[in-house]
VMD Tcl script that builds the backbone (N, CA, C; Angstrom):
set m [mol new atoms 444]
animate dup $m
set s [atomselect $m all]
$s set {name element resname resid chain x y z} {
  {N N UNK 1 A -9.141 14.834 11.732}
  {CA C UNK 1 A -7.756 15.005 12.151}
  {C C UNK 1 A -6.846 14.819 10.954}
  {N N UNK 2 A -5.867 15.806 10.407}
  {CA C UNK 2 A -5.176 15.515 9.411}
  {C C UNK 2 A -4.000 14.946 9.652}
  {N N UNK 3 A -3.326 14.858 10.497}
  {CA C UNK 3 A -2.339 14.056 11.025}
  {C C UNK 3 A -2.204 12.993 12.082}
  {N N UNK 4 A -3.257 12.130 11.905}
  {CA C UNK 4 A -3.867 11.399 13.475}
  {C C UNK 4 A -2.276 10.529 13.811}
  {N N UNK 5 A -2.002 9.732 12.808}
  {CA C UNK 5 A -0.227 8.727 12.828}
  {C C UNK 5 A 0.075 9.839 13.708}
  {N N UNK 6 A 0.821 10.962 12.843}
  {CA C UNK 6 A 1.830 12.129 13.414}
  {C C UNK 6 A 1.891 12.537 14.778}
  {N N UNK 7 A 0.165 12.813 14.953}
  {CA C UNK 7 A 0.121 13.223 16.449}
  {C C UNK 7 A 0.499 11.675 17.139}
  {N N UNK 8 A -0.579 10.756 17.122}
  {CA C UNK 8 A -0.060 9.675 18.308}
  {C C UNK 8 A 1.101 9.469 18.398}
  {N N UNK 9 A 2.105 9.269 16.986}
  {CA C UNK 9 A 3.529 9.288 17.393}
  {C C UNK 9 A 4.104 10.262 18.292}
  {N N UNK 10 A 4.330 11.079 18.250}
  {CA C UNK 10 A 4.534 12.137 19.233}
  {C C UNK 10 A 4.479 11.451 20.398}
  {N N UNK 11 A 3.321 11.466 20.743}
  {CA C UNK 11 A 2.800 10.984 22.228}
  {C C UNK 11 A 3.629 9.554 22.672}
  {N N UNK 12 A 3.271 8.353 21.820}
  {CA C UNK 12 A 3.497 7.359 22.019}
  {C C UNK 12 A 5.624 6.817 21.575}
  {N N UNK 13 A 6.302 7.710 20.513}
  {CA C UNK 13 A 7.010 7.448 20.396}
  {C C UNK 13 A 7.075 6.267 19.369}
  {N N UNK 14 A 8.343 5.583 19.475}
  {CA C UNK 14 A 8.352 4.178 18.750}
  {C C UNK 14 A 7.696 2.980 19.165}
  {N N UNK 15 A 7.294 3.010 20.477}
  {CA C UNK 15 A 6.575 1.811 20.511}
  {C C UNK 15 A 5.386 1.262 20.059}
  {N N UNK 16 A 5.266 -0.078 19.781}
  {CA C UNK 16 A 4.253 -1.013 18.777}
  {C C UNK 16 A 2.703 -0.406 19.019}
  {N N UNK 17 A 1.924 -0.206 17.934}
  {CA C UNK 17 A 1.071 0.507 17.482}
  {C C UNK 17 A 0.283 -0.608 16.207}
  {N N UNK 18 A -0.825 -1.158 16.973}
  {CA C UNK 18 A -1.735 -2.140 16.243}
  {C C UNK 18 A -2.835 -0.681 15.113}
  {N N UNK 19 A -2.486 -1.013 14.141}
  {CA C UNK 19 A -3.184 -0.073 13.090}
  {C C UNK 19 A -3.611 -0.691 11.787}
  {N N UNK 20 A -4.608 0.184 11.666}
  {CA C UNK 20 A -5.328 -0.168 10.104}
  {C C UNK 20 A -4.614 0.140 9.038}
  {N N UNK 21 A -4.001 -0.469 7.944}
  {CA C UNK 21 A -3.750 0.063 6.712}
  {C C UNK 21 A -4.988 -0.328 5.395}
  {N N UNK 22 A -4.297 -0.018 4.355}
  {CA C UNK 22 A -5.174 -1.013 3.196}
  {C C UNK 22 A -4.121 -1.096 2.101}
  {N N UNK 23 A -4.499 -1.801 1.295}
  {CA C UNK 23 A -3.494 -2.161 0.261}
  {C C UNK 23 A -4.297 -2.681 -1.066}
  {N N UNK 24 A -3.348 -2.825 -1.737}
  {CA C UNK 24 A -4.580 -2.960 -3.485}
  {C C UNK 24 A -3.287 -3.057 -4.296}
  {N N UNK 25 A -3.945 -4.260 -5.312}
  {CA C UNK 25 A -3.043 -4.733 -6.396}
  {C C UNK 25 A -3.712 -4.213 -7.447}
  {N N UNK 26 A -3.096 -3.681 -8.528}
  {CA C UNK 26 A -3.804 -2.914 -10.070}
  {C C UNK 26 A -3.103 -4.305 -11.131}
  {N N UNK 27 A -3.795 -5.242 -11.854}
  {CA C UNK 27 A -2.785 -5.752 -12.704}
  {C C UNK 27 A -3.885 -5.314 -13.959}
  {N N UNK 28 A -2.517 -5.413 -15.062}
  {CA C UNK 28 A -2.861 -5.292 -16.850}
  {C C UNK 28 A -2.211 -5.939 -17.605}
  {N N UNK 29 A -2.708 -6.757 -17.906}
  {CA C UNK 29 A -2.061 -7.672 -18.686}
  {C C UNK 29 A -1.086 -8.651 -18.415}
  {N N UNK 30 A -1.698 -8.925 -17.636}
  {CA C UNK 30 A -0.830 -10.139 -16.234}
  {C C UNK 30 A 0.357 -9.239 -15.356}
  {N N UNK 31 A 0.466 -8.155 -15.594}
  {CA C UNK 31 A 1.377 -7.437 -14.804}
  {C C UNK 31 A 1.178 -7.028 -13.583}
  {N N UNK 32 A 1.888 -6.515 -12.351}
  {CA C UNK 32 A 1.573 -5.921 -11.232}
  {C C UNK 32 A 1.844 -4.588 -11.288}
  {N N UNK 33 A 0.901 -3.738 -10.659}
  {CA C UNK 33 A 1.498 -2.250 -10.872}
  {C C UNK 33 A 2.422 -2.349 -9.629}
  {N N UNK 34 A 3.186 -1.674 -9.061}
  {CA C UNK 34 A 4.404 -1.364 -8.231}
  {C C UNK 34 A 4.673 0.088 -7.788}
  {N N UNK 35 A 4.868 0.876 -6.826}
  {CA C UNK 35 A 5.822 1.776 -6.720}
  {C C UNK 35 A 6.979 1.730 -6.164}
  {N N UNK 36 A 7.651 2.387 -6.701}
  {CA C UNK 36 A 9.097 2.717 -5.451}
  {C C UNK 36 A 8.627 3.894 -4.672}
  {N N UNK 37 A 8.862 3.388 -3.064}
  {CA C UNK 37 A 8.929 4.744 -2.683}
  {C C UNK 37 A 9.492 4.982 -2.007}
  {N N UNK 38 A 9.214 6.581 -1.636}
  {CA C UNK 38 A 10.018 7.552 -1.591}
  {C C UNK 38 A 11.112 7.512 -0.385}
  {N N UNK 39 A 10.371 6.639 0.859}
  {CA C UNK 39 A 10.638 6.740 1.732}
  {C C UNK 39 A 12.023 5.922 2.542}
  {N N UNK 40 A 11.569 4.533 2.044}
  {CA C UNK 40 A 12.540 3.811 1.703}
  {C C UNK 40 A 13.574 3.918 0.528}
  {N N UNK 41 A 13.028 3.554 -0.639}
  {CA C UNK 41 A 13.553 3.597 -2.086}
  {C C UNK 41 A 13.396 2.069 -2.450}
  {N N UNK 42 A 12.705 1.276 -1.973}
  {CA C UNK 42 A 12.217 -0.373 -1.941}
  {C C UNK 42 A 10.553 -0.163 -3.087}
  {N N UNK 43 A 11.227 -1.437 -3.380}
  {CA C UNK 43 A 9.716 -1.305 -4.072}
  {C C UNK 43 A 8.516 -2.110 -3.556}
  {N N UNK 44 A 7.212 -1.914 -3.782}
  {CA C UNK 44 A 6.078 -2.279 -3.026}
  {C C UNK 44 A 4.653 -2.033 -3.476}
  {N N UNK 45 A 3.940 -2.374 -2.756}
  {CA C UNK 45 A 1.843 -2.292 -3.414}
  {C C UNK 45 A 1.831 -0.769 -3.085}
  {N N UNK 46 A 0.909 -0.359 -3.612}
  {CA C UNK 46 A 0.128 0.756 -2.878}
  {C C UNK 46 A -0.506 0.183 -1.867}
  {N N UNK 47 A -0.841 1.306 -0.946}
  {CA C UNK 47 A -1.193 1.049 0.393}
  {C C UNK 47 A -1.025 2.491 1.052}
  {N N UNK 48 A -1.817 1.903 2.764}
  {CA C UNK 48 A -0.837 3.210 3.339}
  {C C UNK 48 A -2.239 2.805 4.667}
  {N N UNK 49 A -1.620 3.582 5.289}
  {CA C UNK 49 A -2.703 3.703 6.852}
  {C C UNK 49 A -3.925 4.949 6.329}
  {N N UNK 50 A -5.119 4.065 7.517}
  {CA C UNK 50 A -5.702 4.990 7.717}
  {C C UNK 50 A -6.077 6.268 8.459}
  {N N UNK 51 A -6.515 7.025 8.869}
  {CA C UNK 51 A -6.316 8.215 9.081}
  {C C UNK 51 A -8.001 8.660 10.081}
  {N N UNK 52 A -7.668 9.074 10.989}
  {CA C UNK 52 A -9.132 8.955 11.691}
  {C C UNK 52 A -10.300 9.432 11.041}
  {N N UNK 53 A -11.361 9.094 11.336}
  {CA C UNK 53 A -12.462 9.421 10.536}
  {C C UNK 53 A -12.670 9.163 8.754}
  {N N UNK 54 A -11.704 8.778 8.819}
  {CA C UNK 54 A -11.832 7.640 7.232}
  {C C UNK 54 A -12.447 6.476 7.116}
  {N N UNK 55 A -13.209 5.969 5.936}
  {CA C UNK 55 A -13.357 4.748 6.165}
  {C C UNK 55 A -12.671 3.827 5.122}
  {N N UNK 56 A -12.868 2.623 4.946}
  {CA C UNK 56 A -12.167 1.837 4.149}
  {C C UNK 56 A -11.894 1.887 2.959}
  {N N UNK 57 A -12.770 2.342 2.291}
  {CA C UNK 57 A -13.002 2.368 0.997}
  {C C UNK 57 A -12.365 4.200 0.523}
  {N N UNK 58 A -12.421 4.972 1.917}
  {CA C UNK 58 A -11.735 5.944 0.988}
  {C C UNK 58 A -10.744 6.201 1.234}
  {N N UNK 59 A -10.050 5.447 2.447}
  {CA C UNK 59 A -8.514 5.080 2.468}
  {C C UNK 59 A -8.434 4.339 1.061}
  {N N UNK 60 A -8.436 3.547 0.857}
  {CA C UNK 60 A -8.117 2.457 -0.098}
  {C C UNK 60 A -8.155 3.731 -1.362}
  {N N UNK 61 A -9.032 4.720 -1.630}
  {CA C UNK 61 A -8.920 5.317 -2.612}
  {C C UNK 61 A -7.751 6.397 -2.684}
  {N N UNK 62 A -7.824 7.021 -1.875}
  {CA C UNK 62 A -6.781 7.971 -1.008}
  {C C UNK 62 A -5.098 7.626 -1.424}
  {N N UNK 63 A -4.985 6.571 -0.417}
  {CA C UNK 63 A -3.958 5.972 -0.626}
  {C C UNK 63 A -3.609 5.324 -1.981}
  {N N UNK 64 A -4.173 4.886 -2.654}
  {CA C UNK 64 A -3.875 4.383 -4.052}
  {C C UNK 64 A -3.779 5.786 -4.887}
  {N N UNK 65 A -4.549 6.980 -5.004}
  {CA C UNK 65 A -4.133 8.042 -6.043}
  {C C UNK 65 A -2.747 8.510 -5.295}
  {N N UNK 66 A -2.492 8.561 -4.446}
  {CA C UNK 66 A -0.940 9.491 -3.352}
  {C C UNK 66 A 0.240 8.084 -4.457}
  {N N UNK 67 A -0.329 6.713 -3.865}
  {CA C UNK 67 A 1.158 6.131 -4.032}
  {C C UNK 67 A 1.142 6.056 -5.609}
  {N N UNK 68 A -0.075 5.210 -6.808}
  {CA C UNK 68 A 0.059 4.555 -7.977}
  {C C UNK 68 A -0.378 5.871 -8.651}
  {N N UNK 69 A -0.896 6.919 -7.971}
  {CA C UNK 69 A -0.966 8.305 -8.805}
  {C C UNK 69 A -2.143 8.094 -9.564}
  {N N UNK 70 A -2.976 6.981 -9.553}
  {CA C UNK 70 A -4.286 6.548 -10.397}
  {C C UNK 70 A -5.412 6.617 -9.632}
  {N N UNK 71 A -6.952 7.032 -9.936}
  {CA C UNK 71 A -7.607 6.797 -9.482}
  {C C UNK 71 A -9.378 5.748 -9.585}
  {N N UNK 72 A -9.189 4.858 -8.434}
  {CA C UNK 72 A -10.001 3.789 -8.741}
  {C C UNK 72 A -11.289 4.097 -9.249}
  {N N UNK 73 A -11.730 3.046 -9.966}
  {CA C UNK 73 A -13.228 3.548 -10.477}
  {C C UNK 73 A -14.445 2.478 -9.867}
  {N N UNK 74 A -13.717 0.897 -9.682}
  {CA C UNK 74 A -13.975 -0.354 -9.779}
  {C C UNK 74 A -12.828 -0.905 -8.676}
  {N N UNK 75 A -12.865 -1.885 -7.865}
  {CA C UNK 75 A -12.284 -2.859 -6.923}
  {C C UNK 75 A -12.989 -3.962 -6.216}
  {N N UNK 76 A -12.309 -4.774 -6.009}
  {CA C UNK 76 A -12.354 -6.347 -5.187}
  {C C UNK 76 A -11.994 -6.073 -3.965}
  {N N UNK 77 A -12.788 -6.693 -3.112}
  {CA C UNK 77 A -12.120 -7.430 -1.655}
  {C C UNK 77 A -11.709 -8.714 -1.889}
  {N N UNK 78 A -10.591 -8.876 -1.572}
  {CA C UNK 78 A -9.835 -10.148 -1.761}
  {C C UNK 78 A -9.373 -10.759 -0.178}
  {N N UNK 79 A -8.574 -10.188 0.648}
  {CA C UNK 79 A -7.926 -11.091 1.707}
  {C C UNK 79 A -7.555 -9.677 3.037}
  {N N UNK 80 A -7.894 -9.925 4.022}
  {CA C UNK 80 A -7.362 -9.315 5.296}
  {C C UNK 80 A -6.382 -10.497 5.652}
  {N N UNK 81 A -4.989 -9.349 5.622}
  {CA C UNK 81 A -4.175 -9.816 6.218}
  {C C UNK 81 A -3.712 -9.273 7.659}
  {N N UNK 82 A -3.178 -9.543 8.780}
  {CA C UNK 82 A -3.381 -9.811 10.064}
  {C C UNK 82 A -2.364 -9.795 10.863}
  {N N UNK 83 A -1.170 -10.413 10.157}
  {CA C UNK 83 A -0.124 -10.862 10.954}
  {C C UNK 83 A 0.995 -10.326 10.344}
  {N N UNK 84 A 0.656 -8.969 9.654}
  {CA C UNK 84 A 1.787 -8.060 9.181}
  {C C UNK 84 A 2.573 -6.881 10.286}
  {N N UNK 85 A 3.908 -7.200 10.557}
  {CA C UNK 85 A 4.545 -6.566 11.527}
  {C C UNK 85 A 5.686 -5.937 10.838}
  {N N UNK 86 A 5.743 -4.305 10.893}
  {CA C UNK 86 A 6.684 -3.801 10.322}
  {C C UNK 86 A 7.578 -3.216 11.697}
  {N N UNK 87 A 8.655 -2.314 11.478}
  {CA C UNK 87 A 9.679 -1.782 11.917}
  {C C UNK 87 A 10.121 -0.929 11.343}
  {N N UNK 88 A 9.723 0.403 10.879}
  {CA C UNK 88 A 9.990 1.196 10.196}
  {C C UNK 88 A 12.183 1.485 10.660}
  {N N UNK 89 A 12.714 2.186 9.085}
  {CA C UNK 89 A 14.049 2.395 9.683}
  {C C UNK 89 A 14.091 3.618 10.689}
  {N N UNK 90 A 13.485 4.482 11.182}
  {CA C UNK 90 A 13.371 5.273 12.193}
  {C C UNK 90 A 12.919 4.838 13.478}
  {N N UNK 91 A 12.747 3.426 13.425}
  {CA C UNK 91 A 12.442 2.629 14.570}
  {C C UNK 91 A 10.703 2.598 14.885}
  {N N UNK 92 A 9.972 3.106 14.090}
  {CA C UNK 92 A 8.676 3.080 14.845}
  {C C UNK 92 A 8.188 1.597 14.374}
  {N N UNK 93 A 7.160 1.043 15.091}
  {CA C UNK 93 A 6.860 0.053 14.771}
  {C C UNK 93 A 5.565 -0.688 15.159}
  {N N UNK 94 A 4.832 -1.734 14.171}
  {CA C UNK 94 A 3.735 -1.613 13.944}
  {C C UNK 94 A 3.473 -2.831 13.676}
  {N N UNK 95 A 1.681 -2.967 14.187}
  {CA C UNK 95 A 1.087 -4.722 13.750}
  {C C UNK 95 A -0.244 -3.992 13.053}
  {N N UNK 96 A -0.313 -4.369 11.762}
  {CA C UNK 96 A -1.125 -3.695 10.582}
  {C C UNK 96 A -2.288 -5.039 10.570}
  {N N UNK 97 A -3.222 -4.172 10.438}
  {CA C UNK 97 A -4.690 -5.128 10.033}
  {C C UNK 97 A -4.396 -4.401 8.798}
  {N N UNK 98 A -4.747 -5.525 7.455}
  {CA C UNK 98 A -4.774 -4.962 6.243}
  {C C UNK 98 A -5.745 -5.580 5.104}
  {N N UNK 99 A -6.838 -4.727 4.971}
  {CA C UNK 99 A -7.872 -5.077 4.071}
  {C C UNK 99 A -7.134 -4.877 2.894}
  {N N UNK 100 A -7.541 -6.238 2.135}
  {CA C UNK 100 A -6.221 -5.903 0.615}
  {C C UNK 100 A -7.268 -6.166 -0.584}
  {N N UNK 101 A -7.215 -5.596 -1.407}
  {CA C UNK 101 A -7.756 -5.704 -2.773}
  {C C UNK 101 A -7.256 -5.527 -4.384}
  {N N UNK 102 A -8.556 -5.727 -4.913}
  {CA C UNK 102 A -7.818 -5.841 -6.506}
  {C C UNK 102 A -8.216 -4.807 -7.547}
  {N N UNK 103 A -7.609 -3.831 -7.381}
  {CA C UNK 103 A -8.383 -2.939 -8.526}
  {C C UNK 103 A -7.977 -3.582 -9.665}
  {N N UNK 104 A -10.140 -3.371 -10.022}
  {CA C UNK 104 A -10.590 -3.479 -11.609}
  {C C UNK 104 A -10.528 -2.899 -12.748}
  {N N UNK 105 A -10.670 -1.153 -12.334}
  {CA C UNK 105 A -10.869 -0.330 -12.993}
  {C C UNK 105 A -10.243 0.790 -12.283}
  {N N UNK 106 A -9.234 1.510 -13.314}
  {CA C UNK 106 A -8.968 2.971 -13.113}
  {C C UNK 106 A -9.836 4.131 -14.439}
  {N N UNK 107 A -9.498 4.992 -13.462}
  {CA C UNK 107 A -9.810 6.205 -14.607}
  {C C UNK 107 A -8.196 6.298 -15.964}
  {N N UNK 108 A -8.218 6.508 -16.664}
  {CA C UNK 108 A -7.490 6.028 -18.039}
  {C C UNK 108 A -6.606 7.675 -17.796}
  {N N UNK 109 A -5.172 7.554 -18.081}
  {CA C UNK 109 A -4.287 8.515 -17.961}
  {C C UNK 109 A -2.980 8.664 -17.455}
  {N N UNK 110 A -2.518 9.389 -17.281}
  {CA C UNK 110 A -0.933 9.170 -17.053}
  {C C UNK 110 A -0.731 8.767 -15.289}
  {N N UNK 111 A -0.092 8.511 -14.529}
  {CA C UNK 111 A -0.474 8.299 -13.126}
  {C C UNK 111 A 0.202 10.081 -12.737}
  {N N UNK 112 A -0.667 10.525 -11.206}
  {CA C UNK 112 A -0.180 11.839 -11.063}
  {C C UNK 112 A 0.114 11.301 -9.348}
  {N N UNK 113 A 1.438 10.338 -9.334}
  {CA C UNK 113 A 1.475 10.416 -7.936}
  {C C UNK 113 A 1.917 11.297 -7.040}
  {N N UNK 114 A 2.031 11.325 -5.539}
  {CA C UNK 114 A 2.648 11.906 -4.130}
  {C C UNK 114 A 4.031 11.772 -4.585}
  {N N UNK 115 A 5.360 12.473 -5.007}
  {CA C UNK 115 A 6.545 12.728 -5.067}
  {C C UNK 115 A 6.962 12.374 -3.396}
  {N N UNK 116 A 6.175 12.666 -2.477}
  {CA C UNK 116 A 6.670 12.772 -1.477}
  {C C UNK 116 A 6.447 11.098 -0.941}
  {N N UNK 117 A 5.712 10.493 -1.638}
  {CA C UNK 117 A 5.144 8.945 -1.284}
  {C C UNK 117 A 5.676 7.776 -2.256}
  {N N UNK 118 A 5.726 8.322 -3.559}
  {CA C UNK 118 A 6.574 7.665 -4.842}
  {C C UNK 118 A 7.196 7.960 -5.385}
  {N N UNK 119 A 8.644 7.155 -5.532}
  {CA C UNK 119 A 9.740 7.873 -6.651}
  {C C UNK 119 A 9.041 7.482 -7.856}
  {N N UNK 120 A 8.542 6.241 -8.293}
  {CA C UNK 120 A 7.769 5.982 -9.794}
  {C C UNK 120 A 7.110 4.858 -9.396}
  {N N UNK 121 A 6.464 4.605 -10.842}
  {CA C UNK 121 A 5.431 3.563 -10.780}
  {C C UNK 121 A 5.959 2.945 -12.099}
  {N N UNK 122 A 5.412 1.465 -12.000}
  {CA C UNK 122 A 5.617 0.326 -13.153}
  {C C UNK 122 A 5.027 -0.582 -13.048}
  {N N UNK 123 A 4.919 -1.562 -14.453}
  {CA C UNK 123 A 4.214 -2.462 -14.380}
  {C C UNK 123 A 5.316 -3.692 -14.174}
  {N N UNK 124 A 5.097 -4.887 -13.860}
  {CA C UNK 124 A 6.207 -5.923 -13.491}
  {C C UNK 124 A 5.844 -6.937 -13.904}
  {N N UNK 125 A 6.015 -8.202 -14.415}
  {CA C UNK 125 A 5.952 -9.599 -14.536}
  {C C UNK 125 A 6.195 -10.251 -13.398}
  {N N UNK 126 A 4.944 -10.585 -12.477}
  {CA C UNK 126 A 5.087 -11.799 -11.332}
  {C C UNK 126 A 6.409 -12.300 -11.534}
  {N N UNK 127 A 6.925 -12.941 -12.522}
  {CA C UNK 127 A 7.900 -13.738 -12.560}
  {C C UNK 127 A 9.444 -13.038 -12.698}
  {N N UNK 128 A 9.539 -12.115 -12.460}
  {CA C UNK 128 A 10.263 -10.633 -12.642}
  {C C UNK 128 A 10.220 -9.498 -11.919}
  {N N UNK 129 A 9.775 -9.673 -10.854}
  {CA C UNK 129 A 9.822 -8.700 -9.980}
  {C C UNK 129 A 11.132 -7.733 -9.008}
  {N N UNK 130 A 11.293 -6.928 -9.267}
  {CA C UNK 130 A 12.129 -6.471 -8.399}
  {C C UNK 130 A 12.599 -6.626 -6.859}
  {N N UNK 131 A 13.412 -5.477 -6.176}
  {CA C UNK 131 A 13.986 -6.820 -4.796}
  {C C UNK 131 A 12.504 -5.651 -4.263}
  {N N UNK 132 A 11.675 -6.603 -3.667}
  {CA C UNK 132 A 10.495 -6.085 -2.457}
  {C C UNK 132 A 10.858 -5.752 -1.373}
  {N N UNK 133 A 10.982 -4.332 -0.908}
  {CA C UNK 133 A 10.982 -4.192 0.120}
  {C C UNK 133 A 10.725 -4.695 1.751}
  {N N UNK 134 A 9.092 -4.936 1.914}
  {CA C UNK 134 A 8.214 -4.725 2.867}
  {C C UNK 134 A 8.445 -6.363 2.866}
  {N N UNK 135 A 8.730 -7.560 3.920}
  {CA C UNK 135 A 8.392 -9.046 3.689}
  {C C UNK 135 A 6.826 -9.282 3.505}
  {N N UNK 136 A 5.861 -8.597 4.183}
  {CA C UNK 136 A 4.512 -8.886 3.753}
  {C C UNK 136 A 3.966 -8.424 2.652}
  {N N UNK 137 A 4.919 -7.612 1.543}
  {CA C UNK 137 A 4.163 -7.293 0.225}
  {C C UNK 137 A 5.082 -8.436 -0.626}
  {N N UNK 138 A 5.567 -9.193 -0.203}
  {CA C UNK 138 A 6.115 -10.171 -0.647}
  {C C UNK 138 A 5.222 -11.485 -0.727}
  {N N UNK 139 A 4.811 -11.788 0.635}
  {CA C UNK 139 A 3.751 -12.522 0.928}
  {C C UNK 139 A 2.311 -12.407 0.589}
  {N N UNK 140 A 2.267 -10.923 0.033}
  {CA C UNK 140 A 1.389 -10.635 -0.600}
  {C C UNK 140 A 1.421 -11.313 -1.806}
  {N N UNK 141 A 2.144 -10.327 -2.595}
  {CA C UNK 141 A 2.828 -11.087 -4.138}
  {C C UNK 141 A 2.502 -12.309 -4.361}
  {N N UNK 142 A 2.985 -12.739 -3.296}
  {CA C UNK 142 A 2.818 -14.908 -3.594}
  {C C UNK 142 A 1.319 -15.288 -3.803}
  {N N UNK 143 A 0.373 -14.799 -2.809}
  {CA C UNK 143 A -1.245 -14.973 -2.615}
  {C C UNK 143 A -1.502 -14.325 -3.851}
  {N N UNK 144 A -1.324 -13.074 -4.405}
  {CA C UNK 144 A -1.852 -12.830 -5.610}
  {C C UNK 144 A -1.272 -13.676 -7.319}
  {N N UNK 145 A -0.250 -14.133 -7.162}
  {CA C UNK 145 A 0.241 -14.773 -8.070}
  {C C UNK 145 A -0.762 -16.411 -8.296}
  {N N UNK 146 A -0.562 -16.762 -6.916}
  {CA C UNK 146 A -1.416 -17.798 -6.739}
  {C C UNK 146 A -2.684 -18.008 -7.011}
  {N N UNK 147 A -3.498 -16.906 -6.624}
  {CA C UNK 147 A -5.098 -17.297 -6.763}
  {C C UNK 147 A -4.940 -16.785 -8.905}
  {N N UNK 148 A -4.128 -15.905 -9.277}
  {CA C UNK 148 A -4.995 -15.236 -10.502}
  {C C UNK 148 A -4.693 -16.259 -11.658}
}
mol reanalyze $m
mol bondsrecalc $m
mol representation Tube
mol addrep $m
């Protein structure tokens, strides 16, 4: 199904929708990679939902070349998070299971992201971060600052 979100929305409308995403931190040199995107204009992890008949690992890949425009070679399982509840500004809204990880390794090159998913990408200083969009990539942020 190439639009599985798209269609159930339809059907279901705005109401709450328990779904899978994934998410992944890239750091270099103590930095966080970041995008802005497109959708909001907030900045945030890569990530993104999954999509039927996907599985974890190629969401997680999927979604990381669309948002950071890079693609993984190497990654960590680090933390499922659980108790992430968004509200999109179009009102739809959502309780995300989110397998989160740490990419190790990219393939080496310029990033070629989704225009339609990222205005840009950057690297950030934990201690310097821009205003975060999403409150759970915030809460993210903190857990990854913490353990590295």
């Amino acid at each position: 199904m190439a639009n599985y979100i798209k269609d159930i929305r339809e059907k279901v409308g705005h109401m709450p929708l328990i779904m899978v995403g994934v998410g992944a931190a890239y750091i270099k040199e103590g930095k966080v990679l970041l995008q802005e995107r497109a959708d909001t204009g907030g900045w945030g992890l890569p990530g993104g939902y999954m999509e039927y008949g996907e599985s974890i690992e190629q969401t997680l890949k999927r979604e990381f070349k669309e948002d950071a425009g890079l693609e993984i070679i190497d990654y960590k399982f680090l933390k499922n998070f659980d108790q992430e509840f968004f509200k999109y500004p179009n009102g739809d809204q959502t309780q995300v299971l989110t397998p989160f990880y740490l990419v190790t390794k990219v393939k080496e090159g310029k990033p070629q992201f989704d225009p339609h998913e990222t205005s840009r990408v950057d690297f950030f200083d934990f201690n310097d971060l821009p205003e975060i969009h999403f409150d759970s990539h915030k809460r993210i942020l903190t857990y990854l600052h913490d353990i590295l």
